[in-house]
Phi, psi and omega in degrees: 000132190251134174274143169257154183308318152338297180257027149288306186315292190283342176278315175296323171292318138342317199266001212040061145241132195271132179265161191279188151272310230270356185258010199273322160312342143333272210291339186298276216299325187270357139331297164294317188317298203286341203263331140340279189306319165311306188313299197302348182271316199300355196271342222277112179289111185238031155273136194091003192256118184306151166320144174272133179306161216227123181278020150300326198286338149005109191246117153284176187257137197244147182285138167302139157274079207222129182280126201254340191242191197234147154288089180272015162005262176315321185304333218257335187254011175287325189256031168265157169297324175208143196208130192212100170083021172080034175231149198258127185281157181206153194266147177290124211233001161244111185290000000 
């Protein structure tokens, strides 16, 4: 499948980008270029041939799920200016 100049014309407008005229026999041929390649992989006999390993499948090690700090709240919240039900008060800044 070959791109025409028309439908560069209409894929940069879709994409919003503006093209020169003068890039636009460019922007053609690398399009094709690229759509080529598609073709030529898409040609590519790959029955039987196994999947290449997937680094998702991976499983990492994970750290114990263990509380490593202490609750220091009340510390943090002795110099805040207001403070109600362990929550930090703040003045309303939207009406």
């Amino acid at each position: 499948m070959a791109l025409e100049r028309s439908d560069v014309e209409k894929i940069a407008h879709l994409a919003r980008l503006g093209l020169n005229e003068a890039d636009i026999p460019r922007t053609t041929e690398t399009l094709n270029n690229i759509l080529g390649l598609i073709d030529a992989m898409q040609a590519v006999d790959t029955d039987g041939i196994e999947p290449l390993a997937h680094p998702l499948d991976a499983t990492q090690r994970l750290r114990a799920d263990r509380v490593t700090e202490e609750n220091r709240r009340d510390a943090y919240q002795a110099i805040a200016p207001a403070v109600e039900n362990g929550l930090y008060l703040v003045p309303k800044v939207i009406e």
